[in-house]
Backbone as a printed PyTorch tensor [residue, N CA C, xyz], in Angstrom:
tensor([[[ -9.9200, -19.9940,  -3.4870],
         [ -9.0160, -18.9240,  -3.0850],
         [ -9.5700, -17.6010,  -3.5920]],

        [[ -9.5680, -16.3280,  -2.4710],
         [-10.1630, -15.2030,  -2.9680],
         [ -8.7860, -14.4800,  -3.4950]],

        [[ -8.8500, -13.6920,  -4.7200],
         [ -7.7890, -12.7960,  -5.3390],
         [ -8.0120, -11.7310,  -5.1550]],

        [[ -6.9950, -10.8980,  -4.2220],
         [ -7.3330,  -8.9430,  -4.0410],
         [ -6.0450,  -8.7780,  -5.1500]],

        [[ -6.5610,  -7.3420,  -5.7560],
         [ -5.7150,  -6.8580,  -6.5600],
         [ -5.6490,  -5.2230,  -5.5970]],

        [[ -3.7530,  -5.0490,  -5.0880],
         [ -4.2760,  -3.6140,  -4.8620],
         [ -3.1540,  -2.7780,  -5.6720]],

        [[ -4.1300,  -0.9610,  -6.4570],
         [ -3.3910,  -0.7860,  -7.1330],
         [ -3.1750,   0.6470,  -6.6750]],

        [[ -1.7240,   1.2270,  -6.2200],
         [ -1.5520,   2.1770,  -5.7960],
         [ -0.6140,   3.0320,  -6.4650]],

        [[ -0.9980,   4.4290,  -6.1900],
         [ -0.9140,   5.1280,  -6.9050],
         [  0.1560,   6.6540,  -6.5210]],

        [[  0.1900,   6.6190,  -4.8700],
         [  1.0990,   7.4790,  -4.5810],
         [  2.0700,   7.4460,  -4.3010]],

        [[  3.3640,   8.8420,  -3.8280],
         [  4.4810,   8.7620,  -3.4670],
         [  4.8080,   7.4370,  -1.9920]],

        [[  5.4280,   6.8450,  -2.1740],
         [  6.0040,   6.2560,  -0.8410],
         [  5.8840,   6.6960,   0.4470]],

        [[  6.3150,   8.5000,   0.8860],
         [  6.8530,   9.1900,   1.6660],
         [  5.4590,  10.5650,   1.2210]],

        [[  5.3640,  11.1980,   1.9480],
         [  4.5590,  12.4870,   1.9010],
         [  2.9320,  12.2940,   1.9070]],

        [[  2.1890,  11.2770,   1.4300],
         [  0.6450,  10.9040,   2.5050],
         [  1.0490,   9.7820,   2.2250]],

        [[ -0.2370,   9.3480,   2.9730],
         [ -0.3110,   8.0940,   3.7420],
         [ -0.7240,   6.5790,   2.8010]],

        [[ -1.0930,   7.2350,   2.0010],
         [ -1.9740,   6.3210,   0.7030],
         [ -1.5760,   5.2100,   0.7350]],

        [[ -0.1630,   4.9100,  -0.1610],
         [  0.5230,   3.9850,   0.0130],
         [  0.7820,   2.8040,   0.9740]],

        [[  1.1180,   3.4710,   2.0330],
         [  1.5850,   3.2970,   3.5690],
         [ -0.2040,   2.3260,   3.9080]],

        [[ -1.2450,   2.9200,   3.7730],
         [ -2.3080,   2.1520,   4.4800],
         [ -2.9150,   1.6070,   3.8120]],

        [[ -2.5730,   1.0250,   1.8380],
         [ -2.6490,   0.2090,   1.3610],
         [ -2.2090,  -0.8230,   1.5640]],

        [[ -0.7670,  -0.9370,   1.8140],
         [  0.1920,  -1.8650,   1.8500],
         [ -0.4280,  -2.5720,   3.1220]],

        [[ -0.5240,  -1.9150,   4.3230],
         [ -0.9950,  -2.0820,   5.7590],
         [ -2.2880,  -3.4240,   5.5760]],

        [[ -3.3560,  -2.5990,   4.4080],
         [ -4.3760,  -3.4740,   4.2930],
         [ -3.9260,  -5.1340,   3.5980]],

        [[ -2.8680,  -4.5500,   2.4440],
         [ -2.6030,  -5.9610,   1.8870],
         [ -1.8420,  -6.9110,   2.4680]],

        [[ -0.7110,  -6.4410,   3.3010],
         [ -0.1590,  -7.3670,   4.3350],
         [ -0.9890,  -8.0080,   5.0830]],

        [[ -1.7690,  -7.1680,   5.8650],
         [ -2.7930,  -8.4220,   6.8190],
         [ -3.6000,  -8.6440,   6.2170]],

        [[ -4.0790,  -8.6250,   4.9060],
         [ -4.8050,  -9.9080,   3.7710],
         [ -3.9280, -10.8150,   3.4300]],

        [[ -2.7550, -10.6270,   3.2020],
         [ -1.5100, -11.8000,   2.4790],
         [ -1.5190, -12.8500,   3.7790]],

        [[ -1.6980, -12.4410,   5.0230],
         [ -1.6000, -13.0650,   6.3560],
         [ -2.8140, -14.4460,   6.6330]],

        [[ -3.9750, -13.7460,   5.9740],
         [ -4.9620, -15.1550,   6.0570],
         [ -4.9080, -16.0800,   5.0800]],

        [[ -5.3600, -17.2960,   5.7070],
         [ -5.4870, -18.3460,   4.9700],
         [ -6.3980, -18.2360,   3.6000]],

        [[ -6.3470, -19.3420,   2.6290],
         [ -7.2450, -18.5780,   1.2390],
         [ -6.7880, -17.3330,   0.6850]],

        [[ -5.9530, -16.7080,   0.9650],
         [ -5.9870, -15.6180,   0.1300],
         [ -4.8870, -15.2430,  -0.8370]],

        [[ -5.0180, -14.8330,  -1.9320],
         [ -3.6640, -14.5290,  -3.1330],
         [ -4.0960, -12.6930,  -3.0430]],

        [[ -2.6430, -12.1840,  -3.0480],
         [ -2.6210, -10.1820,  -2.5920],
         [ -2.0300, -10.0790,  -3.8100]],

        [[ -2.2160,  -9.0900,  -4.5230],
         [ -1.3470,  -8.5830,  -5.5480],
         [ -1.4020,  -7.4580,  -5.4140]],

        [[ -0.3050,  -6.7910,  -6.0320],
         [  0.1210,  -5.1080,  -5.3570],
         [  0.5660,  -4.8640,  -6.7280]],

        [[ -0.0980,  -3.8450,  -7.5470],
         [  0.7060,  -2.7590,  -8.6130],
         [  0.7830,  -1.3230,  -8.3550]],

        [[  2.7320,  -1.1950,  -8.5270],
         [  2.4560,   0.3140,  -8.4520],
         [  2.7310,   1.3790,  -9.6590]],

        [[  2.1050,   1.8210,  -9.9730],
         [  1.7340,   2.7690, -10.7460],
         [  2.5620,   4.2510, -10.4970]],

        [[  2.3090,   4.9600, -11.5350],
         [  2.7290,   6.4650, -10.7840],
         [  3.8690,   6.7780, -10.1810]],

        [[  3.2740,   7.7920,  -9.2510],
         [  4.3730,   7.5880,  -8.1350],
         [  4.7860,   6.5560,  -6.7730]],

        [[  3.8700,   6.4520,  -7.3270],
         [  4.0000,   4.8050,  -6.1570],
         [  5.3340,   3.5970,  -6.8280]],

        [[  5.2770,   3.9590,  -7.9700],
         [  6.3960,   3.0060,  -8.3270],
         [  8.1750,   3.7120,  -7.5320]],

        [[  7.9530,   4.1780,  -6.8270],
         [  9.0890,   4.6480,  -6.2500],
         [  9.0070,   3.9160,  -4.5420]],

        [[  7.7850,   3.0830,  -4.3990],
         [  7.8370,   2.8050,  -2.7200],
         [  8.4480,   1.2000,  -3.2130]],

        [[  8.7510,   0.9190,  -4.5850],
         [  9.3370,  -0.5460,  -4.6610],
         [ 10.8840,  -0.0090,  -5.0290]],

        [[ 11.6450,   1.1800,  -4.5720],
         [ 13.1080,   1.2810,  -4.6810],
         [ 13.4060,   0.8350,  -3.5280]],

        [[ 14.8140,  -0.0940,  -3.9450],
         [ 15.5990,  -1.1980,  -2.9270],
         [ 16.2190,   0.5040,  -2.0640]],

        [[ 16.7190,  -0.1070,  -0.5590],
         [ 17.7860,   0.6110,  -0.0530],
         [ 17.0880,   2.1880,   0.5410]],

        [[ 15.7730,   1.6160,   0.3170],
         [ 15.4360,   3.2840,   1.5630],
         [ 15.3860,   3.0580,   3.5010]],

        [[ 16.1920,   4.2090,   3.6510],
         [ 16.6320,   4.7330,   4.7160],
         [ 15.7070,   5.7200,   5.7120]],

        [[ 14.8470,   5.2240,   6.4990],
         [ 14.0780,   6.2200,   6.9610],
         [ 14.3380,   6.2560,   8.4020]],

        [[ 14.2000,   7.8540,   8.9550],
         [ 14.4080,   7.9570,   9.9350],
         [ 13.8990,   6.4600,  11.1510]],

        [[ 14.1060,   6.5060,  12.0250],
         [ 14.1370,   5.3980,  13.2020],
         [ 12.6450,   5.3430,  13.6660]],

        [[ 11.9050,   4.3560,  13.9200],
         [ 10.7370,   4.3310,  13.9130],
         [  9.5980,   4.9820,  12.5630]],

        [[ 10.1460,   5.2730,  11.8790],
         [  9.3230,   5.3470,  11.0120],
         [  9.4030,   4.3870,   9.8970]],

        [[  7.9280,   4.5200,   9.1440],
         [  7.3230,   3.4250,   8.5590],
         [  8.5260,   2.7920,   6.9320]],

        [[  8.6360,   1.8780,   7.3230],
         [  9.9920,   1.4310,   5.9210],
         [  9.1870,   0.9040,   4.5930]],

        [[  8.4630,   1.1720,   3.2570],
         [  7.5810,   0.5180,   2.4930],
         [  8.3920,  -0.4360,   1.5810]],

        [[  9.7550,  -0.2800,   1.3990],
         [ 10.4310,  -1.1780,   1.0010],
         [ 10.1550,  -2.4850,   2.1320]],

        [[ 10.0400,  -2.4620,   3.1930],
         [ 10.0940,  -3.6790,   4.1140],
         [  8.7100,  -3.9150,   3.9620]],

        [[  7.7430,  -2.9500,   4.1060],
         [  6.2600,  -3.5320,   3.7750],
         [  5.5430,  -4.6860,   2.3510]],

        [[  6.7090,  -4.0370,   1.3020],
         [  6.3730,  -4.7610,   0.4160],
         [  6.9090,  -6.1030,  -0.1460]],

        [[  8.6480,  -5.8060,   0.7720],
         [  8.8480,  -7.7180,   1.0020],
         [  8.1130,  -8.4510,   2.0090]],

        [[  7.3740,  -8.2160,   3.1140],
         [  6.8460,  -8.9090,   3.5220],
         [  5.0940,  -9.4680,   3.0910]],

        [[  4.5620,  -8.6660,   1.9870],
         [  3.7280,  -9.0870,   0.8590],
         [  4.4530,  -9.7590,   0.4060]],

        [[  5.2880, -10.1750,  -0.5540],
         [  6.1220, -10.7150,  -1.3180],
         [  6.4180, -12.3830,  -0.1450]],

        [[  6.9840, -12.2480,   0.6810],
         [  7.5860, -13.4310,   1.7170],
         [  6.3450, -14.3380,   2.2790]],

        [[  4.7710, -13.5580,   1.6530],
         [  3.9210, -14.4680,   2.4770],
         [  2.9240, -14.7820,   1.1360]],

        [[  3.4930, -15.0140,  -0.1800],
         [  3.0170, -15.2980,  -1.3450],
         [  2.2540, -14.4390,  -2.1630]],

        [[  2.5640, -13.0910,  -1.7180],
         [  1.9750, -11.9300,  -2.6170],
         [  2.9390, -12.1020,  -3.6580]],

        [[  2.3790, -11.3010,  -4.8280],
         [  2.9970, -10.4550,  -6.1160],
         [  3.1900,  -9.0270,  -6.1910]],

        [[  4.5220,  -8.3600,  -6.2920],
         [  4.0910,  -6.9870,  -6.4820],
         [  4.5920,  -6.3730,  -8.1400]],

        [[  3.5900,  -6.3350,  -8.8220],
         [  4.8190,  -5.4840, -10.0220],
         [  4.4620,  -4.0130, -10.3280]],

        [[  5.3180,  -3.3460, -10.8190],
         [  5.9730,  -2.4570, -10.9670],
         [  5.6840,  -1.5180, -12.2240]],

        [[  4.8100,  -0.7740, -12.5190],
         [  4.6490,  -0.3300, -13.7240],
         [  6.1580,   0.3540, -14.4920]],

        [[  6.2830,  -0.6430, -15.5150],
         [  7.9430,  -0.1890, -16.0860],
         [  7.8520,   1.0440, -16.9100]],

        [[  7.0690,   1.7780, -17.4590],
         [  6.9130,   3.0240, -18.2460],
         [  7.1680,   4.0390, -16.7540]],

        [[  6.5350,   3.5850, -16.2260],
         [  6.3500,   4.6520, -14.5760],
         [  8.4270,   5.0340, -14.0280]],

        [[  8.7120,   3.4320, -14.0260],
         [  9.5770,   3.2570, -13.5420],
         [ 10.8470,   4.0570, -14.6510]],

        [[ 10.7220,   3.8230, -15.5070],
         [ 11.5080,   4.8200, -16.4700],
         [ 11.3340,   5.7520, -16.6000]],

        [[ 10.4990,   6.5940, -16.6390],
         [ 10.1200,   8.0350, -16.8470],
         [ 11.0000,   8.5070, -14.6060]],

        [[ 10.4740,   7.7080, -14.1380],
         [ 11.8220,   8.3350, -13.0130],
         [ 13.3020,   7.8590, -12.7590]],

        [[ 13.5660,   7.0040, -13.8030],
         [ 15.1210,   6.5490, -13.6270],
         [ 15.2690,   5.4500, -12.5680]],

        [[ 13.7860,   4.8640, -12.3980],
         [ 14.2800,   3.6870, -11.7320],
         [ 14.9660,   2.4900, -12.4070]],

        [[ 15.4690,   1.6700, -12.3980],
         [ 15.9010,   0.3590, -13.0570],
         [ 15.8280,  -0.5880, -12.3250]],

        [[ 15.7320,  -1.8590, -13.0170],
         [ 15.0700,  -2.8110, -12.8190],
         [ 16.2550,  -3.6010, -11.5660]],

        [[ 17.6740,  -3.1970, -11.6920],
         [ 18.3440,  -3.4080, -10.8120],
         [ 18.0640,  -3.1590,  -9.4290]],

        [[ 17.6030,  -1.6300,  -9.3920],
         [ 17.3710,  -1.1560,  -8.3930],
         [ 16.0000,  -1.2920,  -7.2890]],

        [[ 15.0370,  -2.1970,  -7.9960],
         [ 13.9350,  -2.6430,  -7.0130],
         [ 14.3560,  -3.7220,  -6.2230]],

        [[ 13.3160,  -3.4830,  -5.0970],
         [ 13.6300,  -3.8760,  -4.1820],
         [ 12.8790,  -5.6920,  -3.9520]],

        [[ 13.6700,  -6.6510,  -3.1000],
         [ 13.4080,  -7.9210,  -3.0970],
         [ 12.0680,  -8.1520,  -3.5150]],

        [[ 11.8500,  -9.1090,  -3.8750],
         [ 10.2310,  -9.3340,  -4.3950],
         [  9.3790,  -8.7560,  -5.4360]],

        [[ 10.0790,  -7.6600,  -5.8480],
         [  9.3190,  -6.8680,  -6.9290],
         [  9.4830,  -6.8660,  -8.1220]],

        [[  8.8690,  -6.7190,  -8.9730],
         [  9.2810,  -6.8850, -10.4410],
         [  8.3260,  -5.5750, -11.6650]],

        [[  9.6720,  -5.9630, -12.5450],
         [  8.8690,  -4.4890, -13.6310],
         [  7.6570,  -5.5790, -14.3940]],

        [[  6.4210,  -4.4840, -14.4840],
         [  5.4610,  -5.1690, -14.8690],
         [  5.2550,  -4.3460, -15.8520]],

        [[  3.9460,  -4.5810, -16.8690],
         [  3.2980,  -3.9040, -17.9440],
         [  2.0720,  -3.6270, -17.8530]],

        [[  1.3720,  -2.7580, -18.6100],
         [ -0.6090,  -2.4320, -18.8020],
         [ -0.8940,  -3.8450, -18.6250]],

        [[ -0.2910,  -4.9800, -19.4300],
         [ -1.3300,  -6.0740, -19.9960],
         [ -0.8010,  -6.9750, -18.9400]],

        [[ -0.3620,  -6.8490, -18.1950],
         [ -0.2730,  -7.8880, -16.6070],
         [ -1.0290,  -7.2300, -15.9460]],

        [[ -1.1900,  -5.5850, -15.7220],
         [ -2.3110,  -5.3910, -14.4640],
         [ -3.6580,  -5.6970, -15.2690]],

        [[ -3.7520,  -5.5210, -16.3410],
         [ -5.5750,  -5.9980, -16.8840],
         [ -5.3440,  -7.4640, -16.8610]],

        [[ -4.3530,  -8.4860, -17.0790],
         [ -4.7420,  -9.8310, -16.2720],
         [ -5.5580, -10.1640, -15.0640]],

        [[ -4.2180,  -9.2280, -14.3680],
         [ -4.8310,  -9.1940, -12.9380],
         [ -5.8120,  -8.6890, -12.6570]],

        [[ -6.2160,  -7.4660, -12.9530],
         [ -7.4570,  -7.7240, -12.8070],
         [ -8.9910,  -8.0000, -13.0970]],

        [[ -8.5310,  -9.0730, -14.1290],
         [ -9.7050,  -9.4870, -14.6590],
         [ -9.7140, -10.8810, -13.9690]],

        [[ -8.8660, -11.0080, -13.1660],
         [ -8.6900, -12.2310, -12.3010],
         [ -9.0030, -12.3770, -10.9610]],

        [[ -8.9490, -10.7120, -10.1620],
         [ -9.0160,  -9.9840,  -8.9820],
         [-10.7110, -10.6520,  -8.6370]],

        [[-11.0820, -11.2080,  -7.9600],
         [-12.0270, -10.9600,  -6.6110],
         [-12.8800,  -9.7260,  -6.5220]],

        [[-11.5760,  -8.8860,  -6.2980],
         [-11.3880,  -7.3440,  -5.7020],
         [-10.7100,  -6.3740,  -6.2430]],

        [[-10.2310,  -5.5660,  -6.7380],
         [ -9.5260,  -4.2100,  -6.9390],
         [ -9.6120,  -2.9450,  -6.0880]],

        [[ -8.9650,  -2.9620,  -5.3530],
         [ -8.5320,  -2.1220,  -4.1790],
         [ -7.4700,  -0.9560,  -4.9200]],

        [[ -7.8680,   0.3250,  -4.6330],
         [ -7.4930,   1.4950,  -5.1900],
         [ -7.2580,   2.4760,  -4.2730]],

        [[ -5.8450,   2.8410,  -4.1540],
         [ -5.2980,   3.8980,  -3.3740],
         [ -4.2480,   4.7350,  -4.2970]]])
């Protein structure tokens, strides 16, 4: 089994970063052989808040990142990140979880790959 680690780093909403990470790790979570892991960092720890509302046709990253999650991805959550904006651990969204430094250097000393957006 190949292991991608991807670790992102921007807002949810305002570029694209996020948005065409996730894009890449979903259709990796999709093939056979493969384990996806997703940490978000930064401001990116705001595209794992439950309950976002985006205009109609536009792109939902809460739904992007349960469907990593629904096809045997991992996503966690940098919890220093997540506190310094008042997220809580209540408030992430399905599949996600608060993570620490010493789970993403697991991961990726385990990673295949490390994919950086």
């Amino acid at each position: 089994m190949s292991e991608t680690l991807f670790v992102l780093n921007d807002p949810p909403y305002g570029t694209e970063r996020s948005y065409n990470g996730l894009r890449l790790a979903g259709s990796l979570a999709k093939k056979d052989g493969e384990q996806v892991r997703v940490f978000l960092i930064g401001d990116a720890a705001a595209c794992a808040k439950g309950g976002q509302k985006v205009p109609q046709g536009y792109y939902n990253l809460e739904l992007m990142l349960r469907s990593v999650g629904r096809r045997g991805g991992e996503v966690g959550v940098c919890g220093t990140c997540m506190d310094a904006r008042g997220i809580t651990d209540t408030e992430l969204a399905e599949g996600c979880g608060r993570s620490t430094m010493d789970e993403l250097t697991d991961w990726t000393q385990r990673a295949d790959r490390v994919l950086v957006f």
